[in-house]
LUMZAMI-6028 format. One record per atom (N, C-alpha, C): x, y, z; residue in three letters. Coordinates in nm, 4 decimals. Example, Ala and Ser with C-alpha at 12.3 -4.5 7.8 and 13.67 -1.06 7.14 Angstrom:
BEGIN
+----------+----------+----------+-----+
!        u !        v !        w !  aa !
+----------+----------+----------+-----+
!   1.3190 !  -0.5690 !   0.7800 ! ALA !
!   1.2300 !  -0.4500 !   0.7800 ! ALA !
!   1.3200 !  -0.3300 !   0.7800 ! ALA !
!   1.2850 !  -0.2250 !   0.7080 ! SER !
!   1.3670 !  -0.1060 !   0.7140 ! SER !
!   1.2900 !   0.0030 !   0.7870 ! SER !
+----------+----------+----------+-----+
END
This chain:
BEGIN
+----------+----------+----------+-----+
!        u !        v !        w !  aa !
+----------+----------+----------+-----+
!   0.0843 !  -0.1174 !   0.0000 ! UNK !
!   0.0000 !   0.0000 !   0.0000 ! UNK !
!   0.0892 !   0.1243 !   0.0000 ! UNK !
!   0.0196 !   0.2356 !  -0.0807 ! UNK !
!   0.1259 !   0.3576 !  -0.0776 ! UNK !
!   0.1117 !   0.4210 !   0.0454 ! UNK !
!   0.2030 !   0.4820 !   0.0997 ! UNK !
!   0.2122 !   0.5579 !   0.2183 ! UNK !
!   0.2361 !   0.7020 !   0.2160 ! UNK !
!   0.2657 !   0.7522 !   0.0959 ! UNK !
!   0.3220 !   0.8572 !   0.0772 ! UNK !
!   0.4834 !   0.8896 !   0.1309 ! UNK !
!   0.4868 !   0.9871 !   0.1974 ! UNK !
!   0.6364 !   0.9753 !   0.2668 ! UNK !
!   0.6791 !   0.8785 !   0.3603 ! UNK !
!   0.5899 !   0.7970 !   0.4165 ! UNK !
!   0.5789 !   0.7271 !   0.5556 ! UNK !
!   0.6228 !   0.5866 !   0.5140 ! UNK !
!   0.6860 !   0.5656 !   0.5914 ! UNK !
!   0.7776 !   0.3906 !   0.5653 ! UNK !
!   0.6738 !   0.3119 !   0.5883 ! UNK !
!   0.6786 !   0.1999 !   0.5316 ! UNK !
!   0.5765 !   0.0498 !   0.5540 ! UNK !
!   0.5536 !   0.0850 !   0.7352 ! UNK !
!   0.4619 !   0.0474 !   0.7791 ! UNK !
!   0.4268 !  -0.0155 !   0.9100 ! UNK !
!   0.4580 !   0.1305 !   0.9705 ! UNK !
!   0.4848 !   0.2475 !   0.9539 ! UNK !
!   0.4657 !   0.3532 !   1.0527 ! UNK !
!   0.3519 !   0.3498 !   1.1060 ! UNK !
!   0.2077 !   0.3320 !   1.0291 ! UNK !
!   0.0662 !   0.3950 !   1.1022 ! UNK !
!   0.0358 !   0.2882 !   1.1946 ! UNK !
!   0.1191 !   0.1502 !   1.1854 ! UNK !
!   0.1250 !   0.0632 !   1.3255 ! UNK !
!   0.2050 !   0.1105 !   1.4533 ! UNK !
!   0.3456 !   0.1459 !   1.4095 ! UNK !
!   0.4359 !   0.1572 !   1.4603 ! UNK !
!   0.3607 !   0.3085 !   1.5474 ! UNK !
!   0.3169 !   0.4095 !   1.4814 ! UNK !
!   0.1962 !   0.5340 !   1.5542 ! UNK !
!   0.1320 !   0.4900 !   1.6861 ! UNK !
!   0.0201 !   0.3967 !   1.5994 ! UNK !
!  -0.0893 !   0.3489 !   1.6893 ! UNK !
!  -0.0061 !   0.2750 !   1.8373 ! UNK !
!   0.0695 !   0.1704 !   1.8005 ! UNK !
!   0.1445 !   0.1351 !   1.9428 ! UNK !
!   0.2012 !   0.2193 !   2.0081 ! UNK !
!   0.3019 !   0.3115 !   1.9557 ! UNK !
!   0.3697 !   0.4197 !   2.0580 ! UNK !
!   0.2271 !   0.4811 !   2.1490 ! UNK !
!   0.1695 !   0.5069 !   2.1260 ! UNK !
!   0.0273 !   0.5973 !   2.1406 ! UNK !
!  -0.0361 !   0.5399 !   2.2548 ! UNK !
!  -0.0337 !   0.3515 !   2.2006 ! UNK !
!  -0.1126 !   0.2829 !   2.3611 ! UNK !
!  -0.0050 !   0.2188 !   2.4482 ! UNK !
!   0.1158 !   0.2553 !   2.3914 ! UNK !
!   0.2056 !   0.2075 !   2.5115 ! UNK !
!   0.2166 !   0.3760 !   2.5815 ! UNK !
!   0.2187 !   0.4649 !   2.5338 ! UNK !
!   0.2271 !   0.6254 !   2.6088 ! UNK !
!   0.1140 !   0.5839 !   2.6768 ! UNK !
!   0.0221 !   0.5560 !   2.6806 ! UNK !
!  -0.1489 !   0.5936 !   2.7674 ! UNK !
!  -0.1424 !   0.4433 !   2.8821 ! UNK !
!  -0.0713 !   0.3510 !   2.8880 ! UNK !
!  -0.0482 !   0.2567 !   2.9725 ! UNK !
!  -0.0043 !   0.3361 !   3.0591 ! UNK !
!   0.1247 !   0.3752 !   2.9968 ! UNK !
!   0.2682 !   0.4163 !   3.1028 ! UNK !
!   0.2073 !   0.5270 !   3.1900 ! UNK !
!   0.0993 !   0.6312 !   3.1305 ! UNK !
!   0.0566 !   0.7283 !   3.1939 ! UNK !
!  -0.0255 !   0.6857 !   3.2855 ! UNK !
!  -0.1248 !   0.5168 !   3.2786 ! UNK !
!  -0.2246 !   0.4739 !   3.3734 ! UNK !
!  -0.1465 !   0.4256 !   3.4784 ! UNK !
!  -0.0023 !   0.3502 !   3.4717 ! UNK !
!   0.0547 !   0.2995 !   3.5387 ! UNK !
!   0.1082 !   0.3408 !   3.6426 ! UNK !
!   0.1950 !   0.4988 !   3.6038 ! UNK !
!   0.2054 !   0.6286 !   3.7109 ! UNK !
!   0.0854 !   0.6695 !   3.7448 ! UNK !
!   0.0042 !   0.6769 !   3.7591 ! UNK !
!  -0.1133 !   0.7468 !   3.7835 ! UNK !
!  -0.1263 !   0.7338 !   3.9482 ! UNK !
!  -0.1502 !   0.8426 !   3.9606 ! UNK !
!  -0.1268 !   0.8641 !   4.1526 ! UNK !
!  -0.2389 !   0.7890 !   4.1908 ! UNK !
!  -0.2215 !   0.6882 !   4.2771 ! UNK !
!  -0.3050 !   0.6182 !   4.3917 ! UNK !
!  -0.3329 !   0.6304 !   4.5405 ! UNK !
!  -0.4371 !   0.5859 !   4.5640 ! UNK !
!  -0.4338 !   0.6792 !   4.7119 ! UNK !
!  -0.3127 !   0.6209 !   4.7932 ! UNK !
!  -0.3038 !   0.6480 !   4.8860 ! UNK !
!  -0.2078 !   0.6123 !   4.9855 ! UNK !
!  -0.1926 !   0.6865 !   5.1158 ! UNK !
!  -0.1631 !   0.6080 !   5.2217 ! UNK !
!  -0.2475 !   0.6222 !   5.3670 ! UNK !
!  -0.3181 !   0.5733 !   5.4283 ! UNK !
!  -0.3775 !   0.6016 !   5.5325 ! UNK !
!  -0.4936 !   0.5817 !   5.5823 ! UNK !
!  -0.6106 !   0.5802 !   5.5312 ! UNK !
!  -0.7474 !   0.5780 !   5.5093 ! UNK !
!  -0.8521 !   0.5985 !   5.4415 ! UNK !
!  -0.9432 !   0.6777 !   5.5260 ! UNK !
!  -0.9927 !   0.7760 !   5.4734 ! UNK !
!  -1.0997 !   0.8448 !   5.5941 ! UNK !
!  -1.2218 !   0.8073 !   5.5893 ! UNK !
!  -1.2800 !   0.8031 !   5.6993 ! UNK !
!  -1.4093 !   0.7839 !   5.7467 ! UNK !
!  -1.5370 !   0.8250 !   5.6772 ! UNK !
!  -1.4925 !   0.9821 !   5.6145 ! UNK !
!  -1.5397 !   1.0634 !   5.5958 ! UNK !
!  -1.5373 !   1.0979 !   5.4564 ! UNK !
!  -1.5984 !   1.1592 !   5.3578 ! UNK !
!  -1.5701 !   1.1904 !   5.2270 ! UNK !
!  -1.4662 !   1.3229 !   5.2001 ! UNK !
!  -1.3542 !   1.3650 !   5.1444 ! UNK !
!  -1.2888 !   1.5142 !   5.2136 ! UNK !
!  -1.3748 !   1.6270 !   5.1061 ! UNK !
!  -1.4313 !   1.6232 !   5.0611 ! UNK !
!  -1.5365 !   1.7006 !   4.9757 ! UNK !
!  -1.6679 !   1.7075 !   5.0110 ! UNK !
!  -1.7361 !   1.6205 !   5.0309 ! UNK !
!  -1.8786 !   1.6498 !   5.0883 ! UNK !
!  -1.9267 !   1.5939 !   5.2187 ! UNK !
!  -1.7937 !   1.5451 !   5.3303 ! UNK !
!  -1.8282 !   1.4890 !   5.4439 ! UNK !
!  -1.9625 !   1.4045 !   5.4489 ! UNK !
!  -1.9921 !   1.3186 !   5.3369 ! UNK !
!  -2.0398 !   1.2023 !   5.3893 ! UNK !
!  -1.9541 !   1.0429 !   5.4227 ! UNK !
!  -2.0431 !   0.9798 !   5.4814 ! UNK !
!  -1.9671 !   0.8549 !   5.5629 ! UNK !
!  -1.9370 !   0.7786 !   5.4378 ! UNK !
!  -1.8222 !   0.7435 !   5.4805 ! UNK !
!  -1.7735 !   0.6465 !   5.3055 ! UNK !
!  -1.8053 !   0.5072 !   5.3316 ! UNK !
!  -1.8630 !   0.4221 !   5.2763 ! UNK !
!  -1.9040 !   0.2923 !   5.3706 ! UNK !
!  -1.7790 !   0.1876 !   5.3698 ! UNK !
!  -1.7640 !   0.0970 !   5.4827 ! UNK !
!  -1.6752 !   0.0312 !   5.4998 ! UNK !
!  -1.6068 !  -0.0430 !   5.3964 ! UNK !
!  -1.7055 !  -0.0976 !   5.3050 ! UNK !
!  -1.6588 !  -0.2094 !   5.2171 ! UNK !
!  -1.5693 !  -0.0923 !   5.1234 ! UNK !
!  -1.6253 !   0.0254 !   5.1050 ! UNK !
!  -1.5125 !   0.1113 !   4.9804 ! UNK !
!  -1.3674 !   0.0917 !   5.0600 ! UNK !
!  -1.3829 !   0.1944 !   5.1833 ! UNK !
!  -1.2552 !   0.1840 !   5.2742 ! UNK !
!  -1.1242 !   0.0155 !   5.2731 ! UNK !
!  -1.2098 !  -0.0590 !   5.2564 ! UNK !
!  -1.1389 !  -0.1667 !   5.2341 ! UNK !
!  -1.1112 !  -0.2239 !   5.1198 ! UNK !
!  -1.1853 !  -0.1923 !   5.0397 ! UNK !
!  -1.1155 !  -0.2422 !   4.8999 ! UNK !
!  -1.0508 !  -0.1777 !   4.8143 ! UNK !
!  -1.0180 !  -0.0201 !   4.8625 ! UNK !
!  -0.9472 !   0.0573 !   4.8389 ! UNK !
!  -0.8851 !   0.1350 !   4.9467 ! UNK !
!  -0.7632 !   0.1236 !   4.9790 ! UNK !
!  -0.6831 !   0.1394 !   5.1156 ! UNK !
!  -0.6266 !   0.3272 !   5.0744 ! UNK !
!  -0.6694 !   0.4045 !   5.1773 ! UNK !
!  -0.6034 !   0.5150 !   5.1237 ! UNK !
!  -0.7004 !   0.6065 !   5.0681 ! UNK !
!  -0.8640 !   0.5768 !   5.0651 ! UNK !
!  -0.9732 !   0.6068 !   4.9597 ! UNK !
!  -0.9991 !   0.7653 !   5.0399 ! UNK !
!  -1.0154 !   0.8574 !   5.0016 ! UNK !
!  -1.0347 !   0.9996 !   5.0155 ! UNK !
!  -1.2194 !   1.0499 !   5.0002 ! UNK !
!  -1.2429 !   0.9835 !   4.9170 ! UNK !
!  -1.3745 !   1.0517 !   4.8711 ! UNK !
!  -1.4612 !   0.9266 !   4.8744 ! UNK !
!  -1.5885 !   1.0417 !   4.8808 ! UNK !
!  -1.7144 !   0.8987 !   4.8616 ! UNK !
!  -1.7275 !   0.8038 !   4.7058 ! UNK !
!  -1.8031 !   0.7279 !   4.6975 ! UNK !
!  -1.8292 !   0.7201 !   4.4989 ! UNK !
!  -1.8578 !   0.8150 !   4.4592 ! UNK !
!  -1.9833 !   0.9148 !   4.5510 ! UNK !
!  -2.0476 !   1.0170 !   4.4125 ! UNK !
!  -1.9271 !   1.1082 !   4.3539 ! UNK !
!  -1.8441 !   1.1609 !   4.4685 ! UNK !
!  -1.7564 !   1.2512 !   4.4511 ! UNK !
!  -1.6598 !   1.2010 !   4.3311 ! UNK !
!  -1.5923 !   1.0795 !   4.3342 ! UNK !
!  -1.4905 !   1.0229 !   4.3019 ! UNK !
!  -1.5259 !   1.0384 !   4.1456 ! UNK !
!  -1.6836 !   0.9996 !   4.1009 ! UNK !
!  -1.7298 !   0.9915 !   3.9951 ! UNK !
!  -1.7091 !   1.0846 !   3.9005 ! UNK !
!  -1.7815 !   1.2268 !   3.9927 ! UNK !
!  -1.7526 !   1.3192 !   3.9643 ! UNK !
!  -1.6354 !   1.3610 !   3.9060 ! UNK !
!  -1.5566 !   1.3048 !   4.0087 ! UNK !
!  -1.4310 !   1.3865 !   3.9566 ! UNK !
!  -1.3663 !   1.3142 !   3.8681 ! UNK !
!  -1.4130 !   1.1877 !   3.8301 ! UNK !
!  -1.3591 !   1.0701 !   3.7195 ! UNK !
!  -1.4346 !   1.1342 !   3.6024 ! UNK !
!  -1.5200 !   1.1929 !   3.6113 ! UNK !
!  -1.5946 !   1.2094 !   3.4793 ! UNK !
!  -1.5135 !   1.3606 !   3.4120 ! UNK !
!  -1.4366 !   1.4231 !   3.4907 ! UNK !
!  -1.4148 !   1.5745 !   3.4517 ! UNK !
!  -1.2807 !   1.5404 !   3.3471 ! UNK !
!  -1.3180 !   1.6013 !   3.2624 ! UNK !
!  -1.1640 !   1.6004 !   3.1481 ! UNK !
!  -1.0646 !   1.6909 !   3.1772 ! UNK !
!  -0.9602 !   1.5936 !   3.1732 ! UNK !
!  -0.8023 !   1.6672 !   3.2292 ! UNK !
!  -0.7148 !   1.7128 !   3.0713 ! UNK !
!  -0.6493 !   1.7699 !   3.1180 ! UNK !
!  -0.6063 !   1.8342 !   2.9678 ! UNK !
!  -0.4643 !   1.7468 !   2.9284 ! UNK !
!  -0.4282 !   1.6769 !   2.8682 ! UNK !
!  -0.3424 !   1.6052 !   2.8513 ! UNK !
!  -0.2271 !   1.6340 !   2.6814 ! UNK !
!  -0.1035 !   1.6637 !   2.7544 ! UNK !
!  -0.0220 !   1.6953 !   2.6012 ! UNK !
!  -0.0552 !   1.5980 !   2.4673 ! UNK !
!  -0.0716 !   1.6319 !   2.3890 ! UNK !
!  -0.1356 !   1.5111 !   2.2551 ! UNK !
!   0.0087 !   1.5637 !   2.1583 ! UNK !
!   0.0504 !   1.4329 !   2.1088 ! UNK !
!   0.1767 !   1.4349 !   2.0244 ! UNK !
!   0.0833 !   1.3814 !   1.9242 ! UNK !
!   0.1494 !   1.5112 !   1.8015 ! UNK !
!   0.1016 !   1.4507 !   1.6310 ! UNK !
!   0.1943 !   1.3576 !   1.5617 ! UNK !
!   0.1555 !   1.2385 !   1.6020 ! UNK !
!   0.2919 !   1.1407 !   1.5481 ! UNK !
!   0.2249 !   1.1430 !   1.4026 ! UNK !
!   0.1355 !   1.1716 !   1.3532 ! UNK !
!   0.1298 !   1.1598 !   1.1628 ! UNK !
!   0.1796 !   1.2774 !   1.1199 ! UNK !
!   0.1898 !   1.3890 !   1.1391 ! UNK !
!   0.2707 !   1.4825 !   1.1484 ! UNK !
!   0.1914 !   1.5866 !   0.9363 ! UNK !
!   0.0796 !   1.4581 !   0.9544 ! UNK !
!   0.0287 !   1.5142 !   0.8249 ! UNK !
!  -0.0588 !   1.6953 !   0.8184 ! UNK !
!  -0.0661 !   1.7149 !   0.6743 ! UNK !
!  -0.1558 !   1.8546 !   0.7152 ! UNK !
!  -0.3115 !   1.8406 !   0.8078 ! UNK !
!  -0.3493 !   1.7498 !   0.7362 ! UNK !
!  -0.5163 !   1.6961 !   0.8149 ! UNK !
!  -0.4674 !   1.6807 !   0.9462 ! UNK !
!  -0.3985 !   1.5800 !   0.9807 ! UNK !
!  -0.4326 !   1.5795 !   1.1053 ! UNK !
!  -0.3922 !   1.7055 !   1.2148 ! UNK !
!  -0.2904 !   1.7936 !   1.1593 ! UNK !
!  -0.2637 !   1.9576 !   1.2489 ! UNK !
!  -0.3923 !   2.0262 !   1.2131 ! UNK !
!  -0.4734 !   1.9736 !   1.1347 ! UNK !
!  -0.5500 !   2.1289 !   1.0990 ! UNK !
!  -0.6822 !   2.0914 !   1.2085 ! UNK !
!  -0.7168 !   1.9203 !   1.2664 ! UNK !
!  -0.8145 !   1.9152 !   1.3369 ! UNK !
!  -0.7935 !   1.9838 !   1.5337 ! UNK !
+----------+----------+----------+-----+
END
């Protein structure tokens, strides 16, 4: 298949760099650590036992946690196709 400037197997060689970067970033990804509170530290409700224990270190209730799982973080994006289309989106 033609590639234009791009060597055989780059748009593989792309796609893997891409989900080995987004591993490595899940892998660092800060975990709680500590004690676990009782308490939610955002909306002081009681966090129930079974969370506290199956997550050691747990800070927030679910609703909160959700919350704050659902909010989009801004993350550096590398243009590995480096084509015009894809800078212009």
């Amino acid at each position: 298949m033609a590639g234009g400037w791009s060597r055989d197997c780059a748009v593989n060689e792309q796609i893997e760099a891409s989900i080995s970067d987004e591993l490595e970033r899940m892998r660092t990804q800060k975990r709680p650590v500590g004690k676990s509170l009782t308490h939610c530290a955002e909306c002081e409700e009681p966090i129930p036992e079974k969370r506290r224990a199956a997550i050691p270190g747990v800070k927030l209730c679910i609703d909160c946690q959700q919350e704050r799982d659902g909010r989009k973080t801004a993350r550096g994006g590398i243009n590995r196709r480096g084509s015009k289309d894809s800078q212009l989106k």
